[in-house]
Structure formats: structure tokens, C-alpha cells
FILO-43279 format. One record per residue (C-alpha): residue number from 1; residue in three letters; chain; x, y, z. Coordinates in pm, 1 decimal, always signed. Example, Ala and Ser with C-alpha at 12.3 -4.5 7.8 and 13.67 -1.06 7.14 Angstrom:
1/ALA/A/+1230.0/-450.0/+780.0
2/SER/A/+1367.0/-106.0/+714.0
This chain:
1/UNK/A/-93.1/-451.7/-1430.7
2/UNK/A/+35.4/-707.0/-1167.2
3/UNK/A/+67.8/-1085.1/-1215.4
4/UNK/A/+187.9/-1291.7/-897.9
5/UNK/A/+234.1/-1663.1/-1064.9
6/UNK/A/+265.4/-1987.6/-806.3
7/UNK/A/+476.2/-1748.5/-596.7
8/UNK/A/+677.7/-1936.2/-286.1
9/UNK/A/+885.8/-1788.7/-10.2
10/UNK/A/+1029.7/-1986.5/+320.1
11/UNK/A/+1207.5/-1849.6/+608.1
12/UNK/A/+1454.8/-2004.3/+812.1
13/UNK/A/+1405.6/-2332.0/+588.9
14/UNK/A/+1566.7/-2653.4/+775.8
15/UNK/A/+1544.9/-2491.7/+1134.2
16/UNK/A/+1299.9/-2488.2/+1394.9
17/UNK/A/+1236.4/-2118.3/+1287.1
18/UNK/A/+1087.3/-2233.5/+941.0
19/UNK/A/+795.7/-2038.5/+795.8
20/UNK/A/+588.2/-2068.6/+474.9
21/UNK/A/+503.2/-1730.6/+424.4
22/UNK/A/+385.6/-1779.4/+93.3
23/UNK/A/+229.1/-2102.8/-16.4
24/UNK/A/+197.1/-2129.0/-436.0
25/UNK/A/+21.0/-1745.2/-429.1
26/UNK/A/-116.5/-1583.3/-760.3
27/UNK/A/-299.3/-1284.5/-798.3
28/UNK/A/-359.8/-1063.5/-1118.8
29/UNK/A/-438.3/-737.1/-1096.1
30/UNK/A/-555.8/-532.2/-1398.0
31/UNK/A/-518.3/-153.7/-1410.8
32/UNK/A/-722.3/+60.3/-1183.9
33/UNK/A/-841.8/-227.1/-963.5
34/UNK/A/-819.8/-107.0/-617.2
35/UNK/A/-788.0/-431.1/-416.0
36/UNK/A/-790.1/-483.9/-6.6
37/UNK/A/-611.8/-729.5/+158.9
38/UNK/A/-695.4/-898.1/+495.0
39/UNK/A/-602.0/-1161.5/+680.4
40/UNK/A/-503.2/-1294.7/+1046.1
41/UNK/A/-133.4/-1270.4/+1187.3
42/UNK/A/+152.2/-1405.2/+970.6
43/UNK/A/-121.0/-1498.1/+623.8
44/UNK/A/+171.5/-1331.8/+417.3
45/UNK/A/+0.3/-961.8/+375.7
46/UNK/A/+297.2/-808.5/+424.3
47/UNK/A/+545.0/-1119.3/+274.6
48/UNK/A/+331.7/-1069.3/-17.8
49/UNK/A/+384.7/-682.5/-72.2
50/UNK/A/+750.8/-716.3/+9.8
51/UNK/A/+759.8/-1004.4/-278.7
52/UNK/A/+609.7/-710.9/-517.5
53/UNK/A/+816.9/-443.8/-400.9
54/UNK/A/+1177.9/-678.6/-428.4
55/UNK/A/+1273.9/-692.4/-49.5
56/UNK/A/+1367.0/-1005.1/-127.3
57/UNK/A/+1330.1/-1279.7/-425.1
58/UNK/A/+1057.5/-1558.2/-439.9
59/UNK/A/+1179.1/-1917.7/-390.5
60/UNK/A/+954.4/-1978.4/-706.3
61/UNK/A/+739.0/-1831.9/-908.0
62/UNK/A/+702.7/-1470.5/-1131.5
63/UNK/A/+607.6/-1157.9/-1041.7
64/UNK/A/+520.8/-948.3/-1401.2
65/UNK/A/+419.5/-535.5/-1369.3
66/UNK/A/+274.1/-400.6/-1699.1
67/UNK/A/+362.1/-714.2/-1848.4
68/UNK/A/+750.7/-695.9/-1720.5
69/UNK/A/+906.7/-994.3/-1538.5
70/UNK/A/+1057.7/-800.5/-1211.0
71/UNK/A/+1094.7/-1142.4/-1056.5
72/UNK/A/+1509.2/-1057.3/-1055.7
73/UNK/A/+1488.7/-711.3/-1054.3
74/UNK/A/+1695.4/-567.2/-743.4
75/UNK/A/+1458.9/-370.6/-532.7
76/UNK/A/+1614.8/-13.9/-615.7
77/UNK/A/+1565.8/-89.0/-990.9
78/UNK/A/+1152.4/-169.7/-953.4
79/UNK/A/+1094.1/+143.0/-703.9
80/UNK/A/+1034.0/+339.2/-1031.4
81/UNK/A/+728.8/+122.4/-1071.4
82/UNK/A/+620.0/+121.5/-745.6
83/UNK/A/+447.2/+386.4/-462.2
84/UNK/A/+441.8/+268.5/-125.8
85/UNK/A/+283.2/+370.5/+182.7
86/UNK/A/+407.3/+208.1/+522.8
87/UNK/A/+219.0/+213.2/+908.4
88/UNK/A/+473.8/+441.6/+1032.2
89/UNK/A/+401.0/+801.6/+950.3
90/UNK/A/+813.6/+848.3/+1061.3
91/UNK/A/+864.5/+628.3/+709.7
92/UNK/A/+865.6/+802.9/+333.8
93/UNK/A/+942.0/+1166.6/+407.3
94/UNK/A/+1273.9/+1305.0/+517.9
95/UNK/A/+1183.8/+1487.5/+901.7
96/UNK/A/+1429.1/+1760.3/+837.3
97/UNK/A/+1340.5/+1835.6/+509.1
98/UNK/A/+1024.3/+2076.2/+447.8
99/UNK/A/+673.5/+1961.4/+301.0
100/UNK/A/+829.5/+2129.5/-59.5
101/UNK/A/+1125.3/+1993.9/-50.7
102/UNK/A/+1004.3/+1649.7/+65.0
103/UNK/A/+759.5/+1670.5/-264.6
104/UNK/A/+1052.7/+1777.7/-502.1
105/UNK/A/+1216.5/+1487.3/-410.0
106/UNK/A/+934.1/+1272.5/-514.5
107/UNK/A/+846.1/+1431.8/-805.7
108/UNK/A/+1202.1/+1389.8/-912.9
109/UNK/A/+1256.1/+1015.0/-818.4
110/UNK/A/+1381.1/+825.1/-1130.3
111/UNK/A/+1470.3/+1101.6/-1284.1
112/UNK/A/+1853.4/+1271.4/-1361.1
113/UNK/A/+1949.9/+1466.7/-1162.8
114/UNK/A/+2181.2/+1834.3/-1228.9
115/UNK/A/+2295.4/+2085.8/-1030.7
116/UNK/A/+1991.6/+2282.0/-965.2
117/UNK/A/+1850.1/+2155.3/-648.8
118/UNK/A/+1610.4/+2459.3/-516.2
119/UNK/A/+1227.0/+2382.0/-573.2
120/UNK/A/+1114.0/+2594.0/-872.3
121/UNK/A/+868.9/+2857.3/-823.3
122/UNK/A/+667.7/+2642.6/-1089.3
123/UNK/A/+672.4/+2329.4/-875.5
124/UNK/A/+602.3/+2552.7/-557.5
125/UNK/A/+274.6/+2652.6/-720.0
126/UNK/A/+188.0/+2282.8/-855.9
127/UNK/A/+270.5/+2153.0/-470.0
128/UNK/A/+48.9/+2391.6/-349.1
129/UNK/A/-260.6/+2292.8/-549.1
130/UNK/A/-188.4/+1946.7/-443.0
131/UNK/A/-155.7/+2035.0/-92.1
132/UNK/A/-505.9/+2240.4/-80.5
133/UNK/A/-666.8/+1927.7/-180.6
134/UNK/A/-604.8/+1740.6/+106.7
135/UNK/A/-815.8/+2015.9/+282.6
136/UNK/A/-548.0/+2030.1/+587.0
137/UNK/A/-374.0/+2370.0/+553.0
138/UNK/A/-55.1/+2228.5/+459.2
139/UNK/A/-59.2/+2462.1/+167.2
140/UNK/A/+18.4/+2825.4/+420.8
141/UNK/A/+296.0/+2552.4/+573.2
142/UNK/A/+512.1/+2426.7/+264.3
143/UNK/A/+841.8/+2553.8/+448.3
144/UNK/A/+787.6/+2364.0/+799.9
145/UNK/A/+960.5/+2042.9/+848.3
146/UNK/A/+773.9/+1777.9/+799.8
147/UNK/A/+905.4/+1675.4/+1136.9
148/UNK/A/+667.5/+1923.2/+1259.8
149/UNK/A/+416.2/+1796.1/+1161.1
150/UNK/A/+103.2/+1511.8/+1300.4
151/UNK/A/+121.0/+1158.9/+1172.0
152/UNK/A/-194.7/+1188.3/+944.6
153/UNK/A/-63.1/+1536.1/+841.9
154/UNK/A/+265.8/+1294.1/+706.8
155/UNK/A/+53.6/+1014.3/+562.3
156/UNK/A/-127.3/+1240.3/+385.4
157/UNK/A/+190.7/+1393.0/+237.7
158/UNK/A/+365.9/+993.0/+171.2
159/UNK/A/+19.5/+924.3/-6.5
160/UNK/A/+126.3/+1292.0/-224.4
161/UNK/A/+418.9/+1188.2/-280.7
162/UNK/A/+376.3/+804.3/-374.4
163/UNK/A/+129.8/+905.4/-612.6
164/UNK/A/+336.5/+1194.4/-761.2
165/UNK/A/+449.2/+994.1/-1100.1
166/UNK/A/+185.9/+781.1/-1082.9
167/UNK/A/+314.2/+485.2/-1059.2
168/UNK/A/+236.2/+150.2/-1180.9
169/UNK/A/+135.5/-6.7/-880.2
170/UNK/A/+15.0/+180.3/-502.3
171/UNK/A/+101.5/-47.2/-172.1
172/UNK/A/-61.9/+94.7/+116.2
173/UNK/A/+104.0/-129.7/+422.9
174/UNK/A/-154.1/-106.9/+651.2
175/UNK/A/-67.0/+273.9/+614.9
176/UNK/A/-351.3/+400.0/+911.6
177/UNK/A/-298.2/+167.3/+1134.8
178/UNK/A/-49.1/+397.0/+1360.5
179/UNK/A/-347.5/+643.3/+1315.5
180/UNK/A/-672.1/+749.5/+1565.6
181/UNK/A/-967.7/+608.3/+1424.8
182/UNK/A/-1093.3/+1002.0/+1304.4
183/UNK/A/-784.3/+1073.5/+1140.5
184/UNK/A/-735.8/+733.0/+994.6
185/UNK/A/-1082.7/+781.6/+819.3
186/UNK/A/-981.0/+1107.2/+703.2
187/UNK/A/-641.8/+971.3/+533.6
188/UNK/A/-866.5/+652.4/+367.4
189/UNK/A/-1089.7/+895.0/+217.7
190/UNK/A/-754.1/+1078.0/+85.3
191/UNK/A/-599.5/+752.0/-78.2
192/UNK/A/-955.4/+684.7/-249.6
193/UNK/A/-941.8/+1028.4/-380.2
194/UNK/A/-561.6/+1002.5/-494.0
195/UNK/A/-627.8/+656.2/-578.9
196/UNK/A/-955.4/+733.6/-836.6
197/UNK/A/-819.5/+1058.4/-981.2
198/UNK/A/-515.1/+924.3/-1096.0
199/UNK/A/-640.7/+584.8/-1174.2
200/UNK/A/-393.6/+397.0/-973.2
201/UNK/A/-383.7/+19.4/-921.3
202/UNK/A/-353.3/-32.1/-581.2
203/UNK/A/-303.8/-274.9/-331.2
204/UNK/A/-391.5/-237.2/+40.4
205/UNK/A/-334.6/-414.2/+355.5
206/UNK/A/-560.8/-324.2/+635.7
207/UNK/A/-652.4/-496.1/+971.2
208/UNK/A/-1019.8/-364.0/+949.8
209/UNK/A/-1263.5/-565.2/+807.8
210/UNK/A/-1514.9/-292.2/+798.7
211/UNK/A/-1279.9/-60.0/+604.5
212/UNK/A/-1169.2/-363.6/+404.1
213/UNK/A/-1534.0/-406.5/+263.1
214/UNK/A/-1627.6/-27.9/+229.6
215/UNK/A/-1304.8/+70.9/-16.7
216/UNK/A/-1175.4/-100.9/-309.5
217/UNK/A/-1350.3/-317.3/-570.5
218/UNK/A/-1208.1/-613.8/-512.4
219/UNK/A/-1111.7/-786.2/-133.8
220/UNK/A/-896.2/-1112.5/-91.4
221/UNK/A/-863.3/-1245.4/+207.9
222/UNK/A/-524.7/-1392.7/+288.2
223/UNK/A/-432.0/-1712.2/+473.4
224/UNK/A/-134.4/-1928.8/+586.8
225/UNK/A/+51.3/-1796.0/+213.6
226/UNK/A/-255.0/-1847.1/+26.0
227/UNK/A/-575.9/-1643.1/-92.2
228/UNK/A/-858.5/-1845.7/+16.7
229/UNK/A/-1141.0/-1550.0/-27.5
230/UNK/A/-1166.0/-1301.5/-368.0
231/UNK/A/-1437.1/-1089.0/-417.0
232/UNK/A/-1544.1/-764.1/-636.2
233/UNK/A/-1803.2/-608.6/-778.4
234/UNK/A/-2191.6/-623.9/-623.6
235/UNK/A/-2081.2/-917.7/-424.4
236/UNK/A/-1804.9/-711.9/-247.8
237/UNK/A/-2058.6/-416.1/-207.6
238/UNK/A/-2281.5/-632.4/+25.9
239/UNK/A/-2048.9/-794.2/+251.2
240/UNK/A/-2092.5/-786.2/+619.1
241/UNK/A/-1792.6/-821.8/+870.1
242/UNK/A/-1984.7/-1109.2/+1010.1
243/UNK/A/-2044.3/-1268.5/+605.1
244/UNK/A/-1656.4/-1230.8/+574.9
245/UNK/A/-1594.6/-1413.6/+886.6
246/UNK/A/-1848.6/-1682.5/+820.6
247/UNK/A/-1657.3/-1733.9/+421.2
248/UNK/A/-1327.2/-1749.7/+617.8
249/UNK/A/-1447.3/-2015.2/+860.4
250/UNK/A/-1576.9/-2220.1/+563.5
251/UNK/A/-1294.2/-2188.3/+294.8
252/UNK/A/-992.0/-2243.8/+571.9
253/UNK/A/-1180.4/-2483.6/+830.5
254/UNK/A/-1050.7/-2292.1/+1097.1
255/UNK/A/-1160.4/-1998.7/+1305.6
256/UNK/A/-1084.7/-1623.0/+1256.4
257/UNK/A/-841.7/-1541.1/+1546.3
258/UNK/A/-752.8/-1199.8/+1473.2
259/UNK/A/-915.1/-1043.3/+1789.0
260/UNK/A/-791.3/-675.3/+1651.1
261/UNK/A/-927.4/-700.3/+1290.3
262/UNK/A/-1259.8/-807.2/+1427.0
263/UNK/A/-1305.1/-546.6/+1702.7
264/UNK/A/-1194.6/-306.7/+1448.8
């Protein structure tokens, strides 16, 4: 579903501001893998999802969704492929639009678009069987603004609305970190739940270790532009945050200095 090939980006090449963000990355990713990402301060988690999503183009190398080179494709153009979940809860939903207008938009991204802007009755009763799943009572609230509302109450309607025509690929940008550890547990356990019912591949960048190794089936560990830790499966399952530092001190020579992701 995703192929990153010998991917390169610089910043500020030639000044005393240069940056390898990315350093000859690949990564594959094949439908319905659900893979975490973590990694210390500037290790390209973000460069890397930006790369995906067309904020900017690669210095080298391909990126291919569903078997389509995107590598040129202006970012406006691949954000029919893509769902995308940032850390700010202000991000992805309009504040002075309502919770059913918010999801019309999203259900109608990509789509044409006539005359007939109101939200259907049908779609009302669709957004509020959507809504009653997330088990917050957003479903007696469709007409507030979403303004109104907490920040897990609007990352749990950004994760609705990302997921709304299932896309090809899920980024979650380190999408709880703005969040209180209770509520940021509650809107993980939502994105697994969106994530397995609709079968979505997903990518997501956390600064938890512990929540690294208990979602997902796959966990890469990013650093200085490069994956230097992949693993899935039973492997995955048994990780420890102090096995994941230990791998990380062996396959980079260096020392985990990421004082947040480790008191996480």
C-alpha cells in the first residue's frame, strides 16, 4: 500500500542551518499493517510523514501508494489518498462549523460538488451512528460547534472524519500528544477501533514507547533519517520499553536521549 524507495530530503543545504532529515529511507507498507513510529528529536518522524503526505518533494527517491508513483504529485492532488491526524486538536475540523457539518465536509472531500450544501437527513442519521460509537455523547450534540467542544472530543471527530472514505493510507502525527494521559488512552483505543474496522493502513508517530509497543503490528524506530529498528508480529508483542531502548543503543551506538518518550 505504501513504498518509500532510498528517499532523501536536506534542509538549508550549503548553510550552517543544513539538516539531513532523511538519510536513503525505505519502508513498505502492505495493506492493513498498522505501523508505530518512534524515535528521538529531529529522526525524521514527522519529515517522513510530510514526504508521504507531499508537503514538499524528496531530493531523491519514490514514494508509490497502491502501486501509484505520488513522488510529483502536488500535495492537494494526493489528499484524496490520504487521512491525517495532527497533535493539535485546533487542526482538521472547521471551529465554527458544527460536528454535522464538519462530517459532511469530509464525507464529501474529493468529490463534486452542486448546489445543495445542507446535510441530508440521510447523512444526519449515518453521522449519528458513527458518533454513538465513540461512546462520548456527541451524537445528542451534532449542531454545537465543534469549537465547543474538548480536545479529545475533536480528535475523536478528525479520527471520524479522516477515516470517512477510507482512505488509502491513515497518518496519525503524534495525534494525543496535546492530550491528558486518560483521554489520550481513550482516543488510542478509538483509532484502533476505526483503524481495524475499516482495515486501514496506518502510520503513527508517537513519543511513548509504551503505547508504541502495545498498538500496531509492526514498530520502527527512527533515527538521524534512517530506520535502524523494525519489528512485528510475536516479536513486537513482547517488547519491553527497556528491550527497545537496549536495541536502540546497539543498532545506532549511541544513547536514547529522548527524556519525554522514556518517562512516558
Amino acid at each position: 500500500m505504501l513504498e518509500i524507495k532510498h528517499v532523501y530530503k536536506t534542509f538549508n543545504p550549503g548553510t550552517i542551518n543544513e539538516k539531513v532529515a532523511l538519510n536513503d529511507l525505505s519502508l513498505t507498507l502492505y495493506n492493513g499493517d498498522f505501523v508505530t513510529v518512534i524515535g528521538g528529536n529531529g529522526a525524521g518522524k514527522s519529515t517522513m510523514l510530510n514526504a508521504v503526505s507531499g508537503v514538499w518533494k524528496p531530493d531523491g527517491g519514490k514514494i508509490i501508494i497502491d502501486g501509484k508513483d505520488v513522488t510529483s504529485m502536488p500535495e492537494y492532488k494526493r489528499a484524496k489518498f490520504l487521512g491525517r491526524v495532527f497533535q493539535d486538536p485546533m487542526m482538521g475540523t472547521a471551529a465554527d462549523m458544527s460536528i454535522e457539518e464538519n462530517l459532511a465536509l469530509a464525507k464529501r472531500r474529493g468529490k463534486r460538488r452542486s448546489l445543495s450544501w445542507g446535510v441530508t437527513g440521510k447523512e444526519r442519521k449515518e453521522f449519528k451512528e458513527l458518533l454513538s460509537q465513540l461512546e462520548l455523547g456527541l451524537e445528542n450534540r451534532m449542531t454545537s460547534k465543534v469549537g465547543l467542544l474538548s480536545g479529545g472530543q475533536r480528535q475523536a471527530i478528525t479520527l471520524l472524519m479522516a477515516a470517512m472514505n477510507k482512505p488509502k493510507l491513515l497518518l496519525l502525527d503524534e495525534h494525543t500528544a496535546a492530550l491528558d494521559p486518560k483521554t489520550a488512552e481513550k482516543v488510542l483505543n478509538i483509532s484502533d477501533s476505526i483503524i481495524k474496522e475499516n482495515n486501514l493502513t496506518t502510520l503513527m508517530i508517537t513519543h511513548n514507547m509504551r503505547d508504541a509497543i502495545r498498538h500496531g503490528n509492526r514498530l520502527i524506530m527512527l533515527h538521524e533519517g534512517r530506520i535502524i529498528i523494525d519489528v512485528s508480529g510475536e516479536e513486537k508483542m513482547n517488547l519491553t520499553v527497556e528491550d527497545l531502548l537496549e536495541m536502540f543503543n546497539k543498532a545506532s551506538g549511541d544513547e536514547f536521549t529522548n527524556d519525554r518518550a522514556i518517562l512516558s
